[in-house]
C-alpha positions in Angstrom: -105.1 -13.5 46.4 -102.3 -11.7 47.7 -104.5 -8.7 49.3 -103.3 -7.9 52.6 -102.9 -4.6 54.9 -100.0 -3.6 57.0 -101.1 -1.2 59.3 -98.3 0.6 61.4 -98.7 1.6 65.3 -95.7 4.0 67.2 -94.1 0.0 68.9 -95.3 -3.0 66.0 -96.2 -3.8 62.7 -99.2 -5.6 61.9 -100.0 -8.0 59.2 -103.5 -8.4 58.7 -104.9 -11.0 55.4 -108.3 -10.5 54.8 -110.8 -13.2 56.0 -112.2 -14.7 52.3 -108.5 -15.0 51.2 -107.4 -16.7 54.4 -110.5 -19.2 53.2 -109.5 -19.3 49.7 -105.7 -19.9 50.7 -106.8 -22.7 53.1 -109.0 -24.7 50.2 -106.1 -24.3 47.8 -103.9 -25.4 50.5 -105.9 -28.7 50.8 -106.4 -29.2 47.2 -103.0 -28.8 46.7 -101.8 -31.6 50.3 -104.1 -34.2 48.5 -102.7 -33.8 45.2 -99.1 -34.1 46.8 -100.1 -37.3 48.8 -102.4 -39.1 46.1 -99.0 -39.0 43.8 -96.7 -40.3 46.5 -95.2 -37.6 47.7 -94.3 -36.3 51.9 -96.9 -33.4 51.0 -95.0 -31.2 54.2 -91.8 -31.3 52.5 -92.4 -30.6 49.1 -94.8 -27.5 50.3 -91.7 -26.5 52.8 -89.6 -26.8 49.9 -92.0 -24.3 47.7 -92.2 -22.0 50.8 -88.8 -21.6 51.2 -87.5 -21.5 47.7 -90.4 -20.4 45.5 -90.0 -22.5 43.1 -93.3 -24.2 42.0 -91.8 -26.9 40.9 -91.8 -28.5 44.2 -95.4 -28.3 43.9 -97.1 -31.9 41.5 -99.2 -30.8 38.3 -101.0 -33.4 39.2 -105.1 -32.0 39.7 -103.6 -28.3 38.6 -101.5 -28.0 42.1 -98.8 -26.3 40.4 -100.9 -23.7 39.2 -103.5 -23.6 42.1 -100.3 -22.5 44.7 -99.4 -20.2 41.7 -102.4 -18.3 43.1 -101.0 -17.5 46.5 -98.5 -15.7 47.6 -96.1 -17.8 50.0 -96.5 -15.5 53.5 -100.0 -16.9 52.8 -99.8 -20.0 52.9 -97.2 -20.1 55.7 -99.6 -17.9 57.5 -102.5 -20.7 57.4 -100.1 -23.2 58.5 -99.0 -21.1 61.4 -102.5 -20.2 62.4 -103.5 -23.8 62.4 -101.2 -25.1 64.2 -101.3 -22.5 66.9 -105.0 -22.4 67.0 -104.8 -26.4 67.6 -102.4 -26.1 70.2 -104.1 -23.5 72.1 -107.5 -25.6 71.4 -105.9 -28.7 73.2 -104.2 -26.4 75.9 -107.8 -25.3 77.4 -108.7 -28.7 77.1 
């Protein structure tokens, strides 16, 4: 995890994650929703709260979750969420 490239043009950054971590990061993200929910927990917020603090202890230990999001690094996961939610959007748009 964590393996990304920056490549650099004369106007814009890019951020690129390669393609098996962005499908590694997406099944940990899932493992680690369900584990969230199936203890009681708003699953959103407590995986906002680890985004925005980095503090894993937002995250349950419940099914390994704490240690599974240990494995990413947090522009990863908010990069899935952003590229789900976009890609949804513009999925319903051309509908």
């Amino acid at each position: 995890m964590g393996v990304w490239n920056i490549m650099i043009d004369k106007e814009t950054m890019m951020f690129k994650v390669d393609k098996d971590n962005a499908d590694e990061a997406r099944k940990i993200l899932m493992a680690i929703y369900q584990a969230l929910k199936e203890r009681g927990y708003n699953p959103v917020n407590q995986i906002v709260g680890y985004i925005l603090s980095g503090d894993p202890t937002y995250i349950t230990n419940h099914k390994n979750a704490r240690n599974l999001v240990r494995k990413l690094e947090r522009d990863e996961i908010l990069e899935e969420i952003l590229k789900f939610y976009l890609e949804s959007d513009c999925k319903n748009d051309n509908k």
